[in-house]
C-alpha positions as CSV (number, residue, x, y, z in Angstrom):
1,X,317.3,83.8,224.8
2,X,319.9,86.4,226.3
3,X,321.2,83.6,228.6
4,X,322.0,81.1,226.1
5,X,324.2,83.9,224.2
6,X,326.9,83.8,227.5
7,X,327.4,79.9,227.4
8,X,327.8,79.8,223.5
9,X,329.8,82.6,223.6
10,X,332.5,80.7,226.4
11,X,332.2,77.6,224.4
12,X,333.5,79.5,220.7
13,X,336.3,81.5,222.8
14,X,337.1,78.3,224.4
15,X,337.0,76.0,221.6
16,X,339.1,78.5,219.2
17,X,341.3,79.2,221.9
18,X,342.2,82.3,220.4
19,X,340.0,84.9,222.1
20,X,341.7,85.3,225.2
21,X,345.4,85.2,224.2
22,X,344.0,88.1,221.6
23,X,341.9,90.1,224.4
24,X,345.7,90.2,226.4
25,X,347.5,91.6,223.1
26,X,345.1,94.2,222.6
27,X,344.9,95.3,226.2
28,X,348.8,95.1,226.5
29,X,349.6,97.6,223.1
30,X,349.8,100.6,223.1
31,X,347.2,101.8,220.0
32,X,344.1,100.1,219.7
33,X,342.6,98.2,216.8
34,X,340.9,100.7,215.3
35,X,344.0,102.8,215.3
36,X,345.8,100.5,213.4
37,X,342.8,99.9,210.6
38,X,343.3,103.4,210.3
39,X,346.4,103.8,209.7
40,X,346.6,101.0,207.1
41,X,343.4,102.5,205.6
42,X,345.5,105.8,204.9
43,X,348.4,104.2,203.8
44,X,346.9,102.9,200.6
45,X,344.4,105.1,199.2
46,X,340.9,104.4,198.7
47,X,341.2,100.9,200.6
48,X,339.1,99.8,203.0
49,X,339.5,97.1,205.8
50,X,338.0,93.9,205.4
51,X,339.1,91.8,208.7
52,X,341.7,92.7,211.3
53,X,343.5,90.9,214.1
54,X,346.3,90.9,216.4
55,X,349.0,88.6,217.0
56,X,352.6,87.8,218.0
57,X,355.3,87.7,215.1
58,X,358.8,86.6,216.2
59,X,359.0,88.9,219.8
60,X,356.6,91.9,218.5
61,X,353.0,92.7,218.9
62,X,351.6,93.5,215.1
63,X,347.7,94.6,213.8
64,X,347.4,92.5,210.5
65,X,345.0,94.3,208.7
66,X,343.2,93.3,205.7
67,X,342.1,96.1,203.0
68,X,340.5,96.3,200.0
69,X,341.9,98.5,197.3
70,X,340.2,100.2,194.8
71,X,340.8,97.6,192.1
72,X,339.6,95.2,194.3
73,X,342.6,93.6,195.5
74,X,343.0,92.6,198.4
75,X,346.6,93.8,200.4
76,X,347.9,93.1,203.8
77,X,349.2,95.7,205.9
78,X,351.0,94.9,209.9
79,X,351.2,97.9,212.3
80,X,353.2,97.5,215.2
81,X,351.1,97.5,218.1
82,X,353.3,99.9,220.4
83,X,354.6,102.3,217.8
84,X,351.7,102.5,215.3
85,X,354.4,102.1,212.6
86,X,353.9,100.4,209.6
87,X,356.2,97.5,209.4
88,X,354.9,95.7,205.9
89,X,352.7,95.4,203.3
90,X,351.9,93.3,200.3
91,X,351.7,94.2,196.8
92,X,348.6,93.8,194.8
């Protein structure tokens, strides 16, 4: 069973395209992931992070993190990837 997880696996990566052009992001910031779901977890109180990625907007490196506020909402928050800075959010 363990053996057919590794050819799957290449197969999703590959056929999304996405996993290795996000693996070289992450490796070349300078906070990690879970840095950055922190510090938009913190910036609106009693949220909680529902997905998270990285990716390129315009020439910067930004954590789009998806919370959960405590109304339910749902708001977006980017953190640069080399400061940790916040750089936006969305409104409820």
């Amino acid at each position: 069973m363990r053996y057919l997880a590794l050819p799957f696996a290449l197969v999703f990566c590959g056929a999304l395209g996405a996993c290795s052009n996000q693996d070289k992001l992450a490796r070349s910031s300078n906070i990690s992931m879970s840095d950055a779901v922190r510090t938009a977890e913190a910036s609106i109180p009693g949220s909680r992070a529902k997905e998270s990625h990285v990716e390129k907007e315009g020439d910067r490196t930004v954590y789009e993190v998806q919370l959960v506020d405590n109304q339910n909402n749902s708001r977006t928050v980017w953190i640069d990837a080399y400061s940790g800075r916040i750089i936006k959010k969305t409104e409820p």
